[in-house]
C-alpha positions as CSV (number, residue, x, y, z in Angstrom):
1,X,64.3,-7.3,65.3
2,X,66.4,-5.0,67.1
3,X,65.1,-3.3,70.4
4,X,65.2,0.1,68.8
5,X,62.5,-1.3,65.9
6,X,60.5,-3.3,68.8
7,X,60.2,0.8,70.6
8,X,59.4,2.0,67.1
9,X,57.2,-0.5,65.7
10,X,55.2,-0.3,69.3
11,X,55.3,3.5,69.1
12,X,53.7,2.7,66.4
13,X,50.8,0.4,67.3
14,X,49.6,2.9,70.1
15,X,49.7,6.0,67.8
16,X,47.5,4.0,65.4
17,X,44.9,2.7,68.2
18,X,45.0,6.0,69.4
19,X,44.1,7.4,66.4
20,X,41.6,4.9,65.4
21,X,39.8,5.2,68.7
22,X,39.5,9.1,67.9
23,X,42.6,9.9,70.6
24,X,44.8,11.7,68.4
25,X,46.9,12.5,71.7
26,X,46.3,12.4,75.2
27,X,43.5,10.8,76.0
28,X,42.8,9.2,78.8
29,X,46.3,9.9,80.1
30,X,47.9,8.1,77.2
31,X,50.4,10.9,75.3
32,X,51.2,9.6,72.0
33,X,54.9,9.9,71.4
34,X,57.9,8.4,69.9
35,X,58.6,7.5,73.5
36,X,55.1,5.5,73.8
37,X,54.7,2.2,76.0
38,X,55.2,-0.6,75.3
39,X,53.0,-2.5,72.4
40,X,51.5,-4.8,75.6
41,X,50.7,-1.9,77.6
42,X,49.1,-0.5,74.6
43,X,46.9,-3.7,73.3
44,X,45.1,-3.7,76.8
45,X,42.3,-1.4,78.3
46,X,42.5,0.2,81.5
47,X,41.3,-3.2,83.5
48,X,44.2,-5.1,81.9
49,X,41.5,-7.0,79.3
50,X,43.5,-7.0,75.8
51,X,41.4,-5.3,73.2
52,X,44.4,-4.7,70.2
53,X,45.9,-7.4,68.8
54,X,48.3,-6.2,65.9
55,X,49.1,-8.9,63.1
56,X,52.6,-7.7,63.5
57,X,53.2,-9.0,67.2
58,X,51.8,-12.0,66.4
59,X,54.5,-12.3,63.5
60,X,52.5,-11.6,60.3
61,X,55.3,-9.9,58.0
62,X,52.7,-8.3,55.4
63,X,55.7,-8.7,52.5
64,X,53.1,-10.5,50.0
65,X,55.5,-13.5,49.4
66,X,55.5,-14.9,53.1
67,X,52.8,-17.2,54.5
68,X,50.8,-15.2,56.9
69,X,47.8,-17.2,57.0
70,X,48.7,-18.9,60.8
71,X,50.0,-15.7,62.4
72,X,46.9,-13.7,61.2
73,X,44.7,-16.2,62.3
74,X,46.4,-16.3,65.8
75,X,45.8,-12.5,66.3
76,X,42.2,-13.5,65.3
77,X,41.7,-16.2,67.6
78,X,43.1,-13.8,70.5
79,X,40.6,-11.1,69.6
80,X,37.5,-13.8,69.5
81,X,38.0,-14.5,72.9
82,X,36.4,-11.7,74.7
83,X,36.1,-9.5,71.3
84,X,38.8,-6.5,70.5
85,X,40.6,-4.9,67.4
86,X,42.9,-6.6,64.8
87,X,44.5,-4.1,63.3
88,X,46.7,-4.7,59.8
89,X,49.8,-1.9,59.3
90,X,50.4,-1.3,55.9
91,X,51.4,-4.5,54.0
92,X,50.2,-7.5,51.7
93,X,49.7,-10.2,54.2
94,X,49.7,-13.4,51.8
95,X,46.7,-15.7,53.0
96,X,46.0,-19.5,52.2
97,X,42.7,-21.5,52.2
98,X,43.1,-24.8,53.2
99,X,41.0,-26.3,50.5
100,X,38.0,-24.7,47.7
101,X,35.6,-25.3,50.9
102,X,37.8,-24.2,54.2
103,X,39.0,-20.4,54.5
104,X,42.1,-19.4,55.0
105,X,41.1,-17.1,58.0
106,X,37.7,-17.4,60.5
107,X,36.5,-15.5,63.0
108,X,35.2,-17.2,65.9
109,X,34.1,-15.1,68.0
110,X,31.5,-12.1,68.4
111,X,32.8,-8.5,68.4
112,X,35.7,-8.4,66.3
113,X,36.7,-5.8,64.3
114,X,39.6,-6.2,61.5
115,X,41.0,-2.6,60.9
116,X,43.7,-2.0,58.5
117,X,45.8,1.6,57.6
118,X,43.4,2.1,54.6
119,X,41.7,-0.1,52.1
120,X,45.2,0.4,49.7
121,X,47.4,-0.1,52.6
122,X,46.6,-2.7,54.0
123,X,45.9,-5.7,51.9
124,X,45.3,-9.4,52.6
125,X,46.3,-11.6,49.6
126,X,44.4,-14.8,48.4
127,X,47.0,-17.4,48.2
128,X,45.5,-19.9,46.3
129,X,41.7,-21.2,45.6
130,X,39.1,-21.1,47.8
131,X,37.5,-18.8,50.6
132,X,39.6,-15.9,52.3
133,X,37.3,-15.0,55.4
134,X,34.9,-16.4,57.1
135,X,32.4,-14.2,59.0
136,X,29.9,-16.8,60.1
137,X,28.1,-18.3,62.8
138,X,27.7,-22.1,63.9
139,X,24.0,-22.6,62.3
140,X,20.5,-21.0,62.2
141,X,18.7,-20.3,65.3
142,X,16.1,-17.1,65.1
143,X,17.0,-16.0,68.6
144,X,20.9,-14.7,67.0
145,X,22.7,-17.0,69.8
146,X,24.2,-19.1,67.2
147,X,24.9,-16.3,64.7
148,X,28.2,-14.5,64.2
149,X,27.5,-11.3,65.7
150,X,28.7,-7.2,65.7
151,X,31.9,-7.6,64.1
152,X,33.5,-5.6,61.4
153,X,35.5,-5.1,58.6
154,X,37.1,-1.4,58.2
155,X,40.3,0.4,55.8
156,X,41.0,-3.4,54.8
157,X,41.8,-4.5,51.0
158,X,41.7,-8.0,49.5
159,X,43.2,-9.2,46.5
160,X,41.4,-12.3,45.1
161,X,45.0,-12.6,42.8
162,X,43.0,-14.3,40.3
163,X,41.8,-17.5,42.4
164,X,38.3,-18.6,42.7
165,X,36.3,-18.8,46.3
166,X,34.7,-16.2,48.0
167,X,36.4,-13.1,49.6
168,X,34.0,-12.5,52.9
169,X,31.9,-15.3,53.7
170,X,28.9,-14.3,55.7
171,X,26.3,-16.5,57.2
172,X,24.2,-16.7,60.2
173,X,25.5,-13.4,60.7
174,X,24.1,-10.3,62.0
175,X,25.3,-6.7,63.1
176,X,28.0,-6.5,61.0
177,X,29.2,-3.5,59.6
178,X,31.9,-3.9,56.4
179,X,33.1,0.0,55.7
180,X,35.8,1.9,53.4
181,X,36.8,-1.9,51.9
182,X,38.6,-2.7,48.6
183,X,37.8,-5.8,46.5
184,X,40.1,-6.4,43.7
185,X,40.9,-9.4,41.6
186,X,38.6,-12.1,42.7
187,X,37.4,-14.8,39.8
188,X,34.4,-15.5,42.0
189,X,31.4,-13.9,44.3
190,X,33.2,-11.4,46.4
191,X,30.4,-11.3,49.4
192,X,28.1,-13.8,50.2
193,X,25.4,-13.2,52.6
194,X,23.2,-15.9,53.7
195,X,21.0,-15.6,56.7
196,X,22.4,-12.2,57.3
197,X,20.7,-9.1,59.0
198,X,20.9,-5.9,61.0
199,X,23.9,-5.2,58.6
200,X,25.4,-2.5,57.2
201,X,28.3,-1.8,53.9
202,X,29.6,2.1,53.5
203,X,31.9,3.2,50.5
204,X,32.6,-0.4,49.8
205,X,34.3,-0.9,46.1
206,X,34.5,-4.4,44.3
207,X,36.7,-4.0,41.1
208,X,37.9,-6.3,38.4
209,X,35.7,-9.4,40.0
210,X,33.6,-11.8,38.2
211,X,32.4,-15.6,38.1
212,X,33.5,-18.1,35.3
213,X,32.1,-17.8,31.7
214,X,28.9,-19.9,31.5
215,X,28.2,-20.2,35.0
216,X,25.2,-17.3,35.9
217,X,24.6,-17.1,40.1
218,X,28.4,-15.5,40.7
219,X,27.5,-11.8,41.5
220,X,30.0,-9.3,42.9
221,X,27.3,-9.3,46.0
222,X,24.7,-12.0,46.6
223,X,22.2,-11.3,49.5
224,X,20.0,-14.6,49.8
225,X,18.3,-16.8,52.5
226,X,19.8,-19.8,51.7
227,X,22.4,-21.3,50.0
228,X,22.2,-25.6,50.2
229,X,25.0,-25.7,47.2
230,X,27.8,-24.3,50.3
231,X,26.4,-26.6,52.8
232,X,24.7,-23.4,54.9
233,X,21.3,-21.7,54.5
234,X,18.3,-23.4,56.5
235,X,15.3,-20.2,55.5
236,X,14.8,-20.6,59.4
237,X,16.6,-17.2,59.7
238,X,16.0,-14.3,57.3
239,X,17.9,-11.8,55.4
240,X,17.0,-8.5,56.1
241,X,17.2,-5.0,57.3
242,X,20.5,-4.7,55.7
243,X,21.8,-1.3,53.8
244,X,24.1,-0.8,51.1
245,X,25.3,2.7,50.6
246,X,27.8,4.5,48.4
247,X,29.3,1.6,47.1
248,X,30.9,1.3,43.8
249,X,31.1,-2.2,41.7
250,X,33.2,-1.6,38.6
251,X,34.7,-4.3,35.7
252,X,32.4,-7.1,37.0
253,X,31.2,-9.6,34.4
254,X,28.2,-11.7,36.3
255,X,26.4,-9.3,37.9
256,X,27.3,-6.5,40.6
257,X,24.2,-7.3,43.5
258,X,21.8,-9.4,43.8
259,X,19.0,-9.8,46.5
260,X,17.2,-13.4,46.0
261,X,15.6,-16.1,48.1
262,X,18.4,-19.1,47.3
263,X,18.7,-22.2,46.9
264,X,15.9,-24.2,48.4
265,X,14.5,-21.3,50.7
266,X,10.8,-20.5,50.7
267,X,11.5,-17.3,53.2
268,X,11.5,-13.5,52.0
269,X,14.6,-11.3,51.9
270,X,12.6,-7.7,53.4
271,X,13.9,-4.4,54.5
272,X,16.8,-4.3,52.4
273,X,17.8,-0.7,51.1
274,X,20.5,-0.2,48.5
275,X,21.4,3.8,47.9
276,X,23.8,5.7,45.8
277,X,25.4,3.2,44.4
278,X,27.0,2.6,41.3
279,X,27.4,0.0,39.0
280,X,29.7,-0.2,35.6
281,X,31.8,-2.4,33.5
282,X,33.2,-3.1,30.4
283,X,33.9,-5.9,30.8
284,X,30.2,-7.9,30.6
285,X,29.5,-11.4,30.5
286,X,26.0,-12.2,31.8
287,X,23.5,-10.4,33.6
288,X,21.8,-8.1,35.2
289,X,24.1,-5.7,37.0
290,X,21.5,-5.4,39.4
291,X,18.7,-8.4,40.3
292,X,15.8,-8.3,43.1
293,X,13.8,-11.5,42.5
294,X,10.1,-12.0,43.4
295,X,11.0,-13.7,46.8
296,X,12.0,-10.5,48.3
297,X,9.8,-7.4,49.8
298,X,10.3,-4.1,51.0
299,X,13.6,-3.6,48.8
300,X,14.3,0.1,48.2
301,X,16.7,1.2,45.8
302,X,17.7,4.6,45.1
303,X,20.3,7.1,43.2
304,X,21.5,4.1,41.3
305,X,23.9,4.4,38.0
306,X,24.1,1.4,35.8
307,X,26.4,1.1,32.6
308,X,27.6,-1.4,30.3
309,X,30.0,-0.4,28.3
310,X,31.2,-3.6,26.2
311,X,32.0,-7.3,26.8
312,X,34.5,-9.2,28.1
313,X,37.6,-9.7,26.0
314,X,37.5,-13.2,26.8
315,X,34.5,-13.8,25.2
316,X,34.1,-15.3,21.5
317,X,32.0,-13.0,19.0
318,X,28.8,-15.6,19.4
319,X,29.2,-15.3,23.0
320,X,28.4,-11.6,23.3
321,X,24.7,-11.4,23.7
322,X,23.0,-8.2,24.9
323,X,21.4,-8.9,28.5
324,X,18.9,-7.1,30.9
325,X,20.4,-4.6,33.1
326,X,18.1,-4.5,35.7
327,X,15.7,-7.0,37.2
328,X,13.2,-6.1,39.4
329,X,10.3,-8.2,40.8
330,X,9.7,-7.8,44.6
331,X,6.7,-6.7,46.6
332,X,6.3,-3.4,48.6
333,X,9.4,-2.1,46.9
334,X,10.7,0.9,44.9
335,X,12.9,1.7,42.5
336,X,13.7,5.3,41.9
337,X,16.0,8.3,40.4
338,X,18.0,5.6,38.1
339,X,20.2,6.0,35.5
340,X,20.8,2.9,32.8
341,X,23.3,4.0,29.7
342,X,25.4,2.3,27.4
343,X,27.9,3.5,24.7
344,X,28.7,2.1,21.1
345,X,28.2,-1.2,21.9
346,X,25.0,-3.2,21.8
347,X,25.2,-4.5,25.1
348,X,21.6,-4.0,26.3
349,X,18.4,-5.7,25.7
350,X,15.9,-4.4,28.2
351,X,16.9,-1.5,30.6
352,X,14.6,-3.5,33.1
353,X,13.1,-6.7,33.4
354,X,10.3,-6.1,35.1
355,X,7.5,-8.4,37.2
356,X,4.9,-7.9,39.3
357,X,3.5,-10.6,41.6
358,X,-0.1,-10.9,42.5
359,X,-1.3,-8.8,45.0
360,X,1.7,-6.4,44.4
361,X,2.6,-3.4,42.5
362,X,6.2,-2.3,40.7
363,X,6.8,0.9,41.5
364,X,9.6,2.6,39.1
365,X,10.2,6.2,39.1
366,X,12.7,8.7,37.1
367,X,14.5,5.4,36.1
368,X,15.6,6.7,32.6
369,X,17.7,5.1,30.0
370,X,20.2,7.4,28.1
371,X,21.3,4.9,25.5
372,X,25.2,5.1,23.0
373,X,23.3,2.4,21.5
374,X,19.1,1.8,21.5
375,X,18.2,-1.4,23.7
376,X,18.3,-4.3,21.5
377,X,15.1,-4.7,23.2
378,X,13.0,-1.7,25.2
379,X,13.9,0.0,28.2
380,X,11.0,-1.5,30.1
381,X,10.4,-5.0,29.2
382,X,7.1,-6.8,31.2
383,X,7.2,-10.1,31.7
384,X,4.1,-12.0,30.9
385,X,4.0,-13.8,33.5
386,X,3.0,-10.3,36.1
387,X,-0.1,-10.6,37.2
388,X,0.1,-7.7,39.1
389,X,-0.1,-4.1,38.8
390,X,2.8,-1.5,37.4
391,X,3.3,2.3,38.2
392,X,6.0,3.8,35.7
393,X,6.4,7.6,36.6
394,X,8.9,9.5,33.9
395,X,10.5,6.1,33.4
396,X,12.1,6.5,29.2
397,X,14.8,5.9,27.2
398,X,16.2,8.2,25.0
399,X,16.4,5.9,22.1
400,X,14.7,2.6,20.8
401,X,11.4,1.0,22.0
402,X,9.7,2.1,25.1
403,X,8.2,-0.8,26.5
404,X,7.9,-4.5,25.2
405,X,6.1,-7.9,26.7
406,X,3.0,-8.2,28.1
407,X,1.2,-5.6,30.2
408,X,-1.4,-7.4,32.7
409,X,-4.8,-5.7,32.5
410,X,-4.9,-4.9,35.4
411,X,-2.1,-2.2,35.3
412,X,-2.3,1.0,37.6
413,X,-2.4,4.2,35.5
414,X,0.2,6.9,35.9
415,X,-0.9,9.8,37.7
416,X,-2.2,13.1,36.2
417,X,-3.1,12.5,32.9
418,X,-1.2,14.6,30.3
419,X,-3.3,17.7,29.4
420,X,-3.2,19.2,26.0
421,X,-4.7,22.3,24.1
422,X,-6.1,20.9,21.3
423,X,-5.9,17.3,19.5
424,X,-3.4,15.0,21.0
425,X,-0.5,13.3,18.8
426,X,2.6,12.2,19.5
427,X,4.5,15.8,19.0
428,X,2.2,16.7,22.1
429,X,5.2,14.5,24.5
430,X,8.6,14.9,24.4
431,X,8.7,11.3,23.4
432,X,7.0,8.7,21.9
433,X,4.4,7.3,24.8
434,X,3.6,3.8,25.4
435,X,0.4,2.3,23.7
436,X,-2.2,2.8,26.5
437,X,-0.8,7.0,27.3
438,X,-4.3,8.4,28.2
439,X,-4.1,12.3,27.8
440,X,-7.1,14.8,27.1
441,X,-7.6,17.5,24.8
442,X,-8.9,20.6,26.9
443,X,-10.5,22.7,24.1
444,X,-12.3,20.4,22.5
445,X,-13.4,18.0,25.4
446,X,-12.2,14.9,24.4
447,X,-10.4,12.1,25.9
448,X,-7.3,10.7,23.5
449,X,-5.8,7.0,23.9
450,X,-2.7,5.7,22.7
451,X,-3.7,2.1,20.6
452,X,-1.5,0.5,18.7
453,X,0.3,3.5,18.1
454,X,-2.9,5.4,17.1
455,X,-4.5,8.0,19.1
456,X,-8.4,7.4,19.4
457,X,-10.5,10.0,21.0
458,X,-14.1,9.9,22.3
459,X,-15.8,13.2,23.9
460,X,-16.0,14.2,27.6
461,X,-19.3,14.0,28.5
């Protein structure tokens, strides 16, 4: 490198920091010119502690056909030490995992943040099978002291390149905050959090990611308590208190999130929120899109799009089965203002899967299905084995059955029962109600029920 491109290229580096750090110019005495300091002067605080460690000075060449797995993992190691920025300038930095178990980059320490020039910019490249970051602490300890801890992810891309492993490995891990990332490319699950909490992911998009064909359990996103299969996951810590918010999981074909207890964990994954997200493909294999099993509690999820288009390409004629879209079992949890559709394509069986443990009530509300093609199934489908109690407020599908399984007995009434000026029928809703619709006929004082698709009535004493 010439010592004009070493002024330039650390020009550069302090523009960028400054920028990031929200000093577009002049702050704190630093004037962001062509004529900058030097790239040293600029990694280092005002105490001489180094908190910006660009790739670049560490020799990562971000040309996607170089090995940049050691030099990246150098400007990490230098960051872990007392925490600090690693910042990626536009490139494809081409990363290796050591083998299908050992990533090709870890963090080691606790308050790193990796920063790139944009989630399209700045892109690190699987090289070959196996994990691409690891994000995770030594083992479980409730206290957090052996937990990976406030770190980050921000403006950074990965390219899975068609290799299996994970992308961002996350476990005894808490505080992290993943924002504005890309997820491209990855034949495996993208983000795995085990024993994770106090977390948060903004406007982060998974594309064109899936598990194998006939292996169920590799979601884009898997939030869990445990997972013995990987070697980590002791249910001594707990995942929870983590959000998920305008995120966008497109061309998956195992599923887009899942929230579930793992393998061999007895704990409960609670306080989890999921919000204005949106989940779509074409390209379906297995499902659901979307799966909250009845491990988990206080799991909100709202302003949620779901939509399966068609199947995979890959798959044989026989292989492309209709599957649930949604399933939705825990306790002290909501699901609400949902959209489920489809297009030509049979590609759904039940809109939701829905369960109810003892004790507990499913609470679903405007979660509508707007169907190409009518559920090969219903839109609602009870499992028999609830034992608990369902609330279903303006919860339809436009076409096909309404509801299917096995309703427990003990199944909370809507509210407000439908009020009607004279006999009731079916032409008194806008669609067909479920057996069990209760409404009342105001003029002539009787109460209707819906049996068997038969409305019986009985005066009002």
């Amino acid at each position: 490198m010439g010592k004009n491109d070493s002024a330039r290229n650390s020009g550069e580096t302090l523009r960028r920091r400054a920028l990031l750090t929200g000093a577009a110019a002049g702050v704190a005495g630093i004037a962001v010119t062509a004529s900058a300091p030097s790239a040293a002067a600029a990694a280092t605080t005002a105490s001489g502690v180094a908190d910006w460690f660009d790739v670049k000075d560490y020799g990562a060449t971000g040309d996607g056909s170089t090995d940049d797995t050691a030099k990246v993992q150098d400007a990490i190691n230098a960051a872990a030490v007392q925490g600090g920025t690693v910042y990626f300038p536009v490139g494809k930095y081409l990363v290796k995992p050591a083998d299908a178990s050992t990533p090709a980059l870890a963090v080691g320490g606790n308050g790193v943040r990796l920063v790139g020039a944009g989630s399209k910019a700045s892109m690190l490249v699987k090289g070959g099978d196996g994990p691409l970051l690891r994000i995770s602490g030594a083992g479980p300890d409730a206290t957090g002291a052996t937990h990976r801890r406030y770190c980050a992810v921000e403006d950074l891309g990965f390219n899975g390149n068609g290799k299996t492993g994970l992308v961002l490995e996350l476990y005894y891990n808490d505080n992290t905050v993943v924002r504005d990332v890309y997820i491209t490319s990855n034949l495996d699950i993208c983000i795995d959090g085990v024993e994770l909490w106090d977390s948060r992911f903004h406007n982060l998009v998974v594309e064109s990611s899936t598990g194998p064909i006939g292996t169920p359990g590799a979601p884009n996103m898997w939030l869990r308590n445990a997972s013995a299969a990987s070697g980590w996951g002791s249910s001594t810590d707990n995942t929870n208190q983590v959000h998920v918010t305008g995120s966008r999981f497109e061309a998956f074909g195992t599923g887009a999130l899942w929230i579930t207890a793992g393998t061999g964990s007895t704990n409960n994954p609670n306080g989890i929120y999921v919000t204005d997200c949106k989940f779509e493909t074409s390209q379906l294999i297995s499902g659901p899109h979307f799966k909250v099993d009845a491990s988990s509690k206080h799991v909100h999820a709202k302003n949620i799009y779901c939509y399966a288009g068609n199947f995979s390409s890959s798959l044989s004629p026989a292989q492309k089965t209709a599957q649930n879209i949604i399933g939705w079992a825990p306790a002290a949890s909501s699901l609400e203002d949902v959209l489920i559709a489809n297009g030509s394509t049979a590609t759904v069986n039940s809109g939701i899967d829905l369960f109810a443990g003892n004790g507990s009530t499913a609470s679903l509300r405007n979660v509508v299905g707007l169907y190409g093609t009518a559920p090969t199934g219903a839109h609602v489908y009870y499992e028999s084995s609830s034992t608990g109690d369902f609330r279903l407020e303006n919860t339809y599908g436009n076409q096909g059955a309404q509801t299917s399984g096995t309703v427990p007995g003990t199944n909370a009434p809507n509210p407000a029962l439908r009020q009607v000026a004279g006999p009731v029928s079916d032409a008194s809703f806008q669609r067909t109600p479920a057996n069990g619709t209760l409404a009342v006929d105001t003029v002539n004082g009787r109460l209707y029920a819906r049996v068997n698709g038969v409305w019986k009535s009985a005066p009002l004493s």
